[in-house]
C-alpha positions as CSV (number, residue, x, y, z in Angstrom):
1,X,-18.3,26.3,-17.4
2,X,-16.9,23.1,-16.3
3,X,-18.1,21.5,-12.5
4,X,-15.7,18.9,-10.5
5,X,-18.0,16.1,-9.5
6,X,-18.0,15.9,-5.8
7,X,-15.2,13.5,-4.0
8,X,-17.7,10.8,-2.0
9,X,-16.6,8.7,0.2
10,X,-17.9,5.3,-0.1
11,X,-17.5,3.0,2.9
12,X,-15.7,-0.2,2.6
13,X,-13.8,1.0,-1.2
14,X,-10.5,2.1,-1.4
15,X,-7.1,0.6,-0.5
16,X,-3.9,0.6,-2.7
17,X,-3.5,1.8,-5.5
18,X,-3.3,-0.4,-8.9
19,X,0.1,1.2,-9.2
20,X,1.5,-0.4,-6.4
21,X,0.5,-3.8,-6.8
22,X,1.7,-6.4,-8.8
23,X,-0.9,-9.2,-10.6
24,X,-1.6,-11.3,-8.0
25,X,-2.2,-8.6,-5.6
26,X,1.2,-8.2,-3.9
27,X,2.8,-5.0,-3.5
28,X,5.4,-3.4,-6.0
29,X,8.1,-2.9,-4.1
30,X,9.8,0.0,-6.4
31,X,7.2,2.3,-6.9
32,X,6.1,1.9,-3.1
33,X,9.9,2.6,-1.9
34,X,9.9,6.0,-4.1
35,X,6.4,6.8,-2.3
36,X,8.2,6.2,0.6
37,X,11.0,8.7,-0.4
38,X,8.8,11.2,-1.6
39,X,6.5,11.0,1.1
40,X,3.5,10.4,-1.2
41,X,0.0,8.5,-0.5
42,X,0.0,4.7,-1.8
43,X,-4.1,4.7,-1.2
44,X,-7.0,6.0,0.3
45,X,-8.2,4.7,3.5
46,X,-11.3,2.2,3.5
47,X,-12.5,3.5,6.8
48,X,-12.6,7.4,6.1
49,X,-11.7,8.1,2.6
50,X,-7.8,9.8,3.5
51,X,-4.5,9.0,2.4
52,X,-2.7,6.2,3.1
53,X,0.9,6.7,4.1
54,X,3.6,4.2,3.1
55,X,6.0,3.1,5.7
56,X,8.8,1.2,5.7
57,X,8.8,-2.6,4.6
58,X,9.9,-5.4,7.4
59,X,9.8,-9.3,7.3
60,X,8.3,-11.2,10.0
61,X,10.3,-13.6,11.9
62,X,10.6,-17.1,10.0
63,X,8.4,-15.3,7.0
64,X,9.6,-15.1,3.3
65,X,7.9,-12.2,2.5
66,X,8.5,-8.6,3.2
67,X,4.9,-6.8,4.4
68,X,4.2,-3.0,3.6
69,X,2.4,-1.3,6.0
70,X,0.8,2.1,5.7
71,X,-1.3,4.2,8.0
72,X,-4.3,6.5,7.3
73,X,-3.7,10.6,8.2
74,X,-7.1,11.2,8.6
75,X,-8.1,8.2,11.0
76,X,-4.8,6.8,11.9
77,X,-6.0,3.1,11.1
78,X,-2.6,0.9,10.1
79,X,-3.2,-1.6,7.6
80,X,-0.5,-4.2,5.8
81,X,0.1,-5.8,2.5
82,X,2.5,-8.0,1.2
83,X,4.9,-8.2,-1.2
84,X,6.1,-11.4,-3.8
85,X,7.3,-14.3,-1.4
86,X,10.9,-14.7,-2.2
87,X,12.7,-17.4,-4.3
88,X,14.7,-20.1,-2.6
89,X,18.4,-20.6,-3.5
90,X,19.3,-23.1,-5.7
91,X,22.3,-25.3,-4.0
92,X,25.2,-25.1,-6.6
């Protein structure tokens, strides 16, 4: 007979997933928009342990980045991470 270890919570750990971030630590933004789709969990929350929710991406005013928030289900804390600044245009 085969026993699950326990799920433990451990304060402080978590965040998102290795799958979703690029090296560097900026977010993926493919994998995160079909989390988004699907309505899957991008993370686990470092306050409670829960699932983070992705939500949509947006770019702060005079910002080159888009930022990907996501908010916990359990605890409803919001947190953000951003994704690869973008490339400037070369003038022809």
């Amino acid at each position: 007979m085969t026993q699950q270890a326990a799920l433990i919570h451990h304060p402080g750990r978590g965040g998102i997933w290795r799958k979703f971030l690029l090296p560097g630590r900026t977010i993926n933004a493919a994998p995160w928009l079909d989390a988004l789709a699907q309505h899957h969990p991008v993370g686990t929350c470092r306050d409670c342990g829960g699932y983070l929710k992705p939500g949509k991406p947006y770019r702060p005013a005079g910002s080159t980045r888009d930022w990907y928030p996501a908010t916990c289900d359990t605890c409803k804390a919001d947190t953000a991470a951003a994704g690869p600044s973008q490339r400037k245009k070369k003038r022809p």
